[in-house]
N, C-alpha and C positions, 0 to 999 in steps of 0.2 A: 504494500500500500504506500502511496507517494506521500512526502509531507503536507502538498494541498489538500488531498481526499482525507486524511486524519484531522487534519484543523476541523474543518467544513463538520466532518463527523463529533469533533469536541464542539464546534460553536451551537449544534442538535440538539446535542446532549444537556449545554447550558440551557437554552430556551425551555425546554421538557422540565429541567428540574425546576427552573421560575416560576415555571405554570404551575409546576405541580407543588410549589410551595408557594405561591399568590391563591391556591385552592387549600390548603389546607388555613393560611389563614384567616380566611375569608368564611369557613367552616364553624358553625356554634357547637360545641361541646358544653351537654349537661352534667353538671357531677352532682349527688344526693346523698346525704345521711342524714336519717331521719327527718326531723322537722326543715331539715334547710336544706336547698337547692340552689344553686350557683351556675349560671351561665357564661362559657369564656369562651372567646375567639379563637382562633387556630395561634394565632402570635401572643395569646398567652395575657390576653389583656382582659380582665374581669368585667361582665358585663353587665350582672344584675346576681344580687344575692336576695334571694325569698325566703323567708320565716315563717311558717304556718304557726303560728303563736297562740291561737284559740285553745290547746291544753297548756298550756307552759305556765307556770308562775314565774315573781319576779326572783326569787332566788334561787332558778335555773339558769342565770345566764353565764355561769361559769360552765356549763355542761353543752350551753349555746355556742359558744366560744369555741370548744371542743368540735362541735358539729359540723363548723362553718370550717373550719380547718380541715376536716377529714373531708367536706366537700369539693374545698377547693386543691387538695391534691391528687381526688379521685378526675377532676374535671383535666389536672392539669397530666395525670397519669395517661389519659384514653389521648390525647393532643400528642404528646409524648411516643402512645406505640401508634397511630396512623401516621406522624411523621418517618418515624421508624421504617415500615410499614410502603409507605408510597416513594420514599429519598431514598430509600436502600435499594432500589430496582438501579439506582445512579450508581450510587457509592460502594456497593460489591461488595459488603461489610467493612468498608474503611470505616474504623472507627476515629469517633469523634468530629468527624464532617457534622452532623445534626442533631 
């Protein structure tokens, strides 16, 4: 293969993976524990956190707290493997590219 036809096929391969990471951040991920649910972007940017609070008392909120954290690394967990997941068709398990 000549060094033009391999460029050409790297500059492909760039475009493919842009896309394919302008789609994942552009993607809503829900993450949930229990009473709270969290909404985050593909780029990891929080978008809304919901509290169903109708059982809750007011000194639950250290268990709320709890919630909202195990939400938002469940949100940012599932971001996490479809990057994995869609960038690794690129990267051939090079690790630490994404």
């Amino acid at each position: 293969m000549n060094m033009q036809a391999m460029m050409k096929q790297a500059q492909q391969l760039q475009q493919k993976m842009l896309k394919t990471q302008e789609e994942i951040n552009n993607t809503e991920f829900e993450g949930k524990a229990s009473l709270v649910t969290v909404i985050m972007m593909g780029n990891k940017e929080l978008k809304s956190v919901k509290i169903n609070s109708d059982s809750m008392e007011k000194d639950d909120i250290e268990a709320l707290e709890d919630m909202i954290l195990i939400a938002i690394n469940d949100a940012m967990n599932q971001i996490n493997k479809v990057t994995e997941e869609k960038m690794g068709a690129y990267t051939k398990g090079i690790p630490g590219l994404f």
